[in-house]
C-alpha positions as CSV (number, residue, x, y, z in Angstrom):
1,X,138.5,88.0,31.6
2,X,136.0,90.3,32.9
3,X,136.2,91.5,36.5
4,X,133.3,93.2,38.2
5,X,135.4,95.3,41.5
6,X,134.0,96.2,44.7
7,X,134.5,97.6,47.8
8,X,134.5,95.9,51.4
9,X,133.0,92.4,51.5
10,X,131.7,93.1,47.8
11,X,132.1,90.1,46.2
12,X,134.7,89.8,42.9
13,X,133.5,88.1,40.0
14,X,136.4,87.1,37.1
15,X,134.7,85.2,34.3
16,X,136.9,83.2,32.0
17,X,135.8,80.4,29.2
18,X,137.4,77.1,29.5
19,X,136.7,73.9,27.7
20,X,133.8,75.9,25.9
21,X,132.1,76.7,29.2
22,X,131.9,80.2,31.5
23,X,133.6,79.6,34.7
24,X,132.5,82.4,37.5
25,X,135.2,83.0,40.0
26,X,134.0,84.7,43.1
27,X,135.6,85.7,45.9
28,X,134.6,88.0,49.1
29,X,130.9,87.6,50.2
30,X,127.6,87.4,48.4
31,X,124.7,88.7,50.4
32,X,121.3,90.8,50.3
33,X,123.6,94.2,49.7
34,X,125.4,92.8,47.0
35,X,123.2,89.4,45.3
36,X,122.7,91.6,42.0
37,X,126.0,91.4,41.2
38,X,125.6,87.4,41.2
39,X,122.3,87.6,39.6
40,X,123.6,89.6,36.7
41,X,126.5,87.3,36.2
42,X,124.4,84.5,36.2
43,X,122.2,85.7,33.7
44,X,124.6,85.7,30.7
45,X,123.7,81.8,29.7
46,X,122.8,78.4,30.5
47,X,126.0,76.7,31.4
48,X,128.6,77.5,33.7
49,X,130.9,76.7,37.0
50,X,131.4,78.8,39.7
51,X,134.3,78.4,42.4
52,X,135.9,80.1,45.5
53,X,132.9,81.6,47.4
54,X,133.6,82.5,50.4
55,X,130.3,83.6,51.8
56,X,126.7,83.4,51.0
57,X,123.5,84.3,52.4
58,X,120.2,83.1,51.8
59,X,119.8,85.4,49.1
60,X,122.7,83.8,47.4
61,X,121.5,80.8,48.0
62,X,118.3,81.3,46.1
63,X,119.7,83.6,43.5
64,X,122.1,80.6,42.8
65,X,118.5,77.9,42.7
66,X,117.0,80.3,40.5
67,X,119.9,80.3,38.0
68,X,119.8,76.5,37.8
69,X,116.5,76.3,37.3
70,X,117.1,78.7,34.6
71,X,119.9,76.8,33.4
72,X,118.1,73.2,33.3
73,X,115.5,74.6,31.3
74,X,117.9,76.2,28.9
75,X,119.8,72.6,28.1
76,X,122.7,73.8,30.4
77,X,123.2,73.4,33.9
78,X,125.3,74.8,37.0
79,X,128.6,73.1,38.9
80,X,130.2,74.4,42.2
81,X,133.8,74.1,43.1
82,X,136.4,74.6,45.1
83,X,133.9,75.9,48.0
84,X,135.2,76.9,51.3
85,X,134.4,74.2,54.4
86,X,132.2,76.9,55.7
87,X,130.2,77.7,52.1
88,X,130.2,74.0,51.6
89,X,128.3,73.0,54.9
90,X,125.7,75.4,54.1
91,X,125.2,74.5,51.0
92,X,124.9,71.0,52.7
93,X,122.5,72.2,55.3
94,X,120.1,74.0,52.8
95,X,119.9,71.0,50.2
96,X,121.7,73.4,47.4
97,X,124.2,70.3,47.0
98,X,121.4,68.4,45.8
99,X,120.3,70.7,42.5
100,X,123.5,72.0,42.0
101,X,126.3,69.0,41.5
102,X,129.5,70.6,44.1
103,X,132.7,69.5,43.1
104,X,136.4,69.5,45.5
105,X,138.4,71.1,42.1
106,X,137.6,73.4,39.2
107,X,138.7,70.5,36.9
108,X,136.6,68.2,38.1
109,X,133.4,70.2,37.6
110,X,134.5,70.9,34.1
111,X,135.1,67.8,33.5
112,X,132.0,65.7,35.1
């Protein structure tokens, strides 16, 4: 696993494999400051999950549309999980739940 540290409300990124697809845990807050560090994780391939956000921005929010896109067109695709009420109703309010399938558990993202 593969952790990319920071400081403050940086956000942590651990990426692990399972069932043959790259899961991005995140935790802490993802915002203008700091949306590289999402990008860059992002940009490894074309199918992943990601889980435990605790905050986004707008930035997020299209960094995360942009990597779908990216994904679709690659034969792969992106799955949310285990999203904190509060990430959860934005993604709700800004239609992100609608291109990028959100799941209530890990195992059910992997496995849908």
């Amino acid at each position: 696993m593969h952790e990319t540290a920071g400081q403050g409300a940086r956000p942590m990124i651990n990426q692990a494999t399972a069932a043959g697809i790259r899961v991005l845990a995140l935790s802490g807050e993802v915002d203008a400051g700091n949306v590289h560090l999402l990008r860059q994780a992002l940009r490894i391939d074309g199918t992943r999950a990601l889980s435990a956000l605790a905050f986004l921005d707008a930035s997020a929010i299209s960094a995360l549309a942009a990597a779908q896109r990216d994904a679709a067109s690659a034969d792969g695709w992106i799955r949310l999980a285990s999203l904190r009420a509060t990430v959860q109703r934005v993604v709700e309010m800004v239609g992100l739940d609608t291109v990028i399938p959100c799941y209530p558990t890990l195992r059910q993202a992997l496995t849908s």
